[in-house]
N, C-alpha and C positions, 0 to 999 in steps of 0.2 A: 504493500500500500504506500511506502516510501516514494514509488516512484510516482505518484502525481500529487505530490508534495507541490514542488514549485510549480505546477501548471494550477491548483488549484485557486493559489495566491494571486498568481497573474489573473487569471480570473475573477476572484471577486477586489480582489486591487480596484481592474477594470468595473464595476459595479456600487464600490465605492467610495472610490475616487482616496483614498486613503491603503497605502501598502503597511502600515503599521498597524491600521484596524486589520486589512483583511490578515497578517499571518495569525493575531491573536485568534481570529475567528475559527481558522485552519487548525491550528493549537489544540484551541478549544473541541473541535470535529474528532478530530484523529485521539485527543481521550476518551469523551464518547463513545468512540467505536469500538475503541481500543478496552474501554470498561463497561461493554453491555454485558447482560449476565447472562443472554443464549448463547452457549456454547457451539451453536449450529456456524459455519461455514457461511461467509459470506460469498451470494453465486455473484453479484457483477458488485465489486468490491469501488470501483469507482462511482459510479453511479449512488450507491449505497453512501460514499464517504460525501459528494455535492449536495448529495439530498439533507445530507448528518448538517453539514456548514449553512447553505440557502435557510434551512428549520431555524440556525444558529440565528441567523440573520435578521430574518423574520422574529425571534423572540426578541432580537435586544432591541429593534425599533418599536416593539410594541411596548416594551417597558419605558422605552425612554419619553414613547408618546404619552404612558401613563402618568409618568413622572411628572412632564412639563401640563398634566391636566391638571394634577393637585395641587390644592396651596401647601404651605409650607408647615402651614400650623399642624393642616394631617400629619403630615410625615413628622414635624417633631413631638407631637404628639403619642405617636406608635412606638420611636424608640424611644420616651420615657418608660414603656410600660413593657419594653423588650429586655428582661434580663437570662442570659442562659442557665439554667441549671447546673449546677455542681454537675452533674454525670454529666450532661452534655459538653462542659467544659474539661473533665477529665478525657473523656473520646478524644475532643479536639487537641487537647495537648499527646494521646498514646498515638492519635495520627499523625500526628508533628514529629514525636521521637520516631515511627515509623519511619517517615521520608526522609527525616536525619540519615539513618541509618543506611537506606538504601543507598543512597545520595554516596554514603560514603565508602559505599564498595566500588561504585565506578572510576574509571580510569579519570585523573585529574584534567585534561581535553574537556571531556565530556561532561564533567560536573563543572568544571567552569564555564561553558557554552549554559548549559541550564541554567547556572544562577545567572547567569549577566542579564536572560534574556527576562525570567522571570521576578528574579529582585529586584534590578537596578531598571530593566525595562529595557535596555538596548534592543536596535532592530540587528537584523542577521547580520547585513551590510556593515553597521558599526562593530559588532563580534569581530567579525572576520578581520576587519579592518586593526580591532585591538592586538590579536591575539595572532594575525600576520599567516591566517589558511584562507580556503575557501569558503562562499558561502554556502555551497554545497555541503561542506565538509562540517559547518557550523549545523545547518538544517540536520544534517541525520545525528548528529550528537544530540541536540536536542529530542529529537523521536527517539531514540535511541535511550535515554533518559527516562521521559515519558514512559515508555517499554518496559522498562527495567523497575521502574519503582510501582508499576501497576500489578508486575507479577508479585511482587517481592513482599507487597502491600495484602495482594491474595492469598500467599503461602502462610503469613502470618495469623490476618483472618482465621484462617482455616485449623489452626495448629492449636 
């Protein structure tokens, strides 16, 4: 599925008019896909992954249409009255030590491609350009990341 990676970007790049929305979008797709829970084979795996991103797409303009509907008082209103639970804050922190974890088996390339793009926010183009490879070579690091802490995340789940 790696390989309509950058066609996918150029695509909805093309769509909306923003290359930094569309990889996050793509990001976003290829975990998705990457974390459905049918175990069943996907039959036309591209097709499957535009449809995962377009869906992407379509939610976050519907949210953002929501968003610029509501005053302000809703929304601050909501998060006075949003506090997580202790368990759901212990989760979020075992999930955290998870990703640590995983994060810290990969090859130092490739966990630094992830966090640059993920924490600091750098686009691929900027990676590559830090760190003196390809952008190519930055894109599968990154999936490659994704990959690895999705399984590694499961294995744990499950144990």
């Amino acid at each position: 599925m790696e390989n309509y990676y950058r066609e996918l970007v150029g695509f909805l790049s093309a769509r909306l008019g923003n290359a930094q929305a569309a990889e996050d979008v793509v990001h976003d797709a290829y975990v998705r896909v990457l974390e459905r829970s049918s175990g069943e084979p996907i039959e036309q795996p591209r097709a499957f992954l535009y449809r995962t991103a377009l869906n992407l797409v379509i939610d976050g303009h519907r949210r953002s249409t929501l968003r610029q509907s509501e005053p302000l008082e809703v929304l601050d209103g909501e998060e006075r009255f949003f506090s997580p639970s202790p368990q759901v804050l212990m989760d979020q922190s075992q999930r955290l030590d998870m990703i640590q974890k995983a994060l810290a088996e990969l090859p130092a390339p490739c966990r630094e491609c992830f966090l640059l793009r993920k924490l600091e926010g750098l686009s691929h183009l900027e990676i590559a350009e830090r760190l003196g490879v390809s952008r190519s070579v930055v894109e599968k690091h990154i999936v490659n990341a994704m990959k690895h802490c999705r399984i590694r995340i499961r294995q744990w789940d499950n144990a």
